[in-house]
Structures are given as C-alpha cells and as structure tokens.
C-alpha positions as CSV (number, residue, x, y, z in Angstrom):
1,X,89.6,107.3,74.8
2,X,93.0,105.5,75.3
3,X,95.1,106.8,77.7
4,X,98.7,108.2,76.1
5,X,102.1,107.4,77.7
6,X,103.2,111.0,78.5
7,X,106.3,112.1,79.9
8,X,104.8,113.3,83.5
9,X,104.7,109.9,84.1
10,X,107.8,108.8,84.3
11,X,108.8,108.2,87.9
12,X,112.6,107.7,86.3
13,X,112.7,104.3,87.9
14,X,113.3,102.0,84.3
15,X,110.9,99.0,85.7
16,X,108.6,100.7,87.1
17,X,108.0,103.0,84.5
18,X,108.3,99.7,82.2
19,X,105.3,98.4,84.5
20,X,103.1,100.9,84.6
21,X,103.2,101.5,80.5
22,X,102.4,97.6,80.4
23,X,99.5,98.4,83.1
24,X,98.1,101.2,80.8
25,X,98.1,99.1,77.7
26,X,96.3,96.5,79.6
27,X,93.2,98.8,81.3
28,X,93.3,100.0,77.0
29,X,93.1,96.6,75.6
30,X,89.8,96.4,77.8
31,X,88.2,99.4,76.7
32,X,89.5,98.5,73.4
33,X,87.3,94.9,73.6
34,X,83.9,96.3,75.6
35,X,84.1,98.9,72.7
36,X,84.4,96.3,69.9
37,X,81.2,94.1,72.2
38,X,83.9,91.7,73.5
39,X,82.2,91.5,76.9
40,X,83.0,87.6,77.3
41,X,87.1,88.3,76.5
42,X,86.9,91.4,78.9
43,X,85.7,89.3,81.5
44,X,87.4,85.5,80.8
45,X,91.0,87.5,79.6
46,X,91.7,90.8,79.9
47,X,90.4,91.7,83.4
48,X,91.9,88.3,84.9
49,X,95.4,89.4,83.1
50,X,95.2,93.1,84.1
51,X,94.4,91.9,87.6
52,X,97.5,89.4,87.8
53,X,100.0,92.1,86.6
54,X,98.8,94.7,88.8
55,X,99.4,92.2,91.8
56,X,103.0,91.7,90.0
57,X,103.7,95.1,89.7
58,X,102.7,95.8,93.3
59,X,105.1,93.4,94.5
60,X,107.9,95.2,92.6
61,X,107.1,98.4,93.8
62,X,106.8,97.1,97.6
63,X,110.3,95.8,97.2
64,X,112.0,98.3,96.3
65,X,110.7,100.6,99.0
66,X,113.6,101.7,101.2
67,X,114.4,100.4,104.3
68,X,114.5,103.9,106.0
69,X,113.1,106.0,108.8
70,X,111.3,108.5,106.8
71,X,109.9,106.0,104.4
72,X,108.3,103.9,107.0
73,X,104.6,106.0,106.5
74,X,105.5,106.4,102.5
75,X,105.1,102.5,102.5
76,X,102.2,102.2,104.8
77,X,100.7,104.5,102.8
78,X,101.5,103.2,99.5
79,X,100.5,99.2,100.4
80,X,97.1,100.6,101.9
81,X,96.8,101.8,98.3
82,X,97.8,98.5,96.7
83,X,95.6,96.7,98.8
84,X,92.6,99.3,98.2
85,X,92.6,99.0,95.0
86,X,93.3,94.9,94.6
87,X,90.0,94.9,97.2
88,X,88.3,97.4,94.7
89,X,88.8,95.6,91.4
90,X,88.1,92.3,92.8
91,X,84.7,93.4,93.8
92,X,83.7,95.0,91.1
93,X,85.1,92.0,88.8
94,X,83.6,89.8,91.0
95,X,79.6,92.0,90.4
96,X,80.4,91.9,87.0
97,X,81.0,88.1,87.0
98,X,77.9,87.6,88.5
99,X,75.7,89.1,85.7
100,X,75.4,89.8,81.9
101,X,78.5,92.5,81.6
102,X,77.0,95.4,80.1
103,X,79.3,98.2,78.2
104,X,78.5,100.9,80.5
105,X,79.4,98.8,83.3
106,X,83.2,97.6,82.4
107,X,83.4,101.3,80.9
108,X,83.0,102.6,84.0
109,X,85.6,100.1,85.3
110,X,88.4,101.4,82.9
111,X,87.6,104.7,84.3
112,X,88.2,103.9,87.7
113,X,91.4,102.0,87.0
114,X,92.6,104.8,84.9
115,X,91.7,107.2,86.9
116,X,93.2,104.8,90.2
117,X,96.3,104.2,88.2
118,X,97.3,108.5,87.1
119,X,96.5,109.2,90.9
120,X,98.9,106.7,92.3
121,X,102.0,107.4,89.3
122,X,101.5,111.1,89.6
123,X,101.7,111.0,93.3
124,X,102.4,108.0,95.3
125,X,104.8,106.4,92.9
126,X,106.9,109.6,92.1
127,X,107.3,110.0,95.9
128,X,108.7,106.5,96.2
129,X,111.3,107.5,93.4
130,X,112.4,110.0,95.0
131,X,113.0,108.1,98.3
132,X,115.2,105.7,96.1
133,X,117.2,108.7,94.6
C-alpha cells in the first residue's frame, strides 16, 4: 500500500520536508513497478535513483545540524543512522543484484525503507528541527 504524505510528518523545516515527500514518492514508485512485474526497472532505475537521493538528502540534513553543545550526540546519533541505513540498502541492493529479483524480495525492501524512513522523520528528524528552532 503507498505510503500517504500526512501532516505528522512535517518536521516544519520547508526542504526537508520537501525531501522527504520526494523520498516517499520514490520507495512508492518501486512498489508501484515490482507490483506491475517491473523487476528489471526496480533494479536498473528506481532503486539506483532512490539510493542517490537518499545520499542527497542525508547531506542536507547533516548540514544543517547545529553547531552547538547539546547537539553534538543529536548528530552522532543521527549520521550513525544515515550511515546504517546507506550500509543496509546497499547490501540488500547489492543480494538482489546478484540474482533473479523476485516480488517478495524488493517488497520486502520497500517495507524496510518505509518502515526506516517513518522511524527516522517521526523521531530523529523532528528532533533536529527543533534544535534549529
């Protein structure tokens, strides 16, 4: 089932919030394609486009953390997070590269991203908005 833009979401930073509608598109467009059989445009498009804009939007979010005292272990915290889950999708992309994709398989991949992605807006990512507030 897609995932809905819902206004919980919004960490009321515009390009983040921007990013991370763009990042949810993206992780629908591939359940969109393994659900139409598109296994070869999941794996030679979408996931190598979701991938680079993930990196991009980690980037934005890493600059924009605050130069302070008291978010020193918010950012450690929040680039262990990035770097967990570039680590995780790369392996996973990479098993899947490696053999005939099956449905079940890149399914199971959208529900870890979604799943990654609600986690780290709902918690993470609000608590770095309110450090830039």
């Amino acid at each position: 089932m897609p995932i809905e833009w819902k206004p919980e979401f919004a960490t009321g930073v515009r390009d983040i919030d921007l990013q991370h509608r763009e990042l949810i598109e993206l992780i629908n467009d591939l359940e969109r394609a393994t659900l139409a059989g598109a296994t070869e445009r999941v794996l030679g498009e979408v996931l190598p486009r979701l991938a680079g804009y993930a990196l991009f939007h980690f980037a934005t979010e890493e600059h924009l953390i605050p130069a302070t005292a008291q978010a020193v272990a918010h950012a450690e915290r929040h680039v262990r997070e990035h770097r967990e889950f570039t680590r995780t999708v790369e392996r996973l992309a990479a098993r899947l590269g490696g053999m005939p994709a099956m449905p079940a398989d890149l399914l199971e991949l959208r529900d870890y991203l979604e799943h990654w992605l609600l986690e780290h807006i709902l918690g993470t990512d609000r608590e770095l908005a309110g450090l830039l507030r």
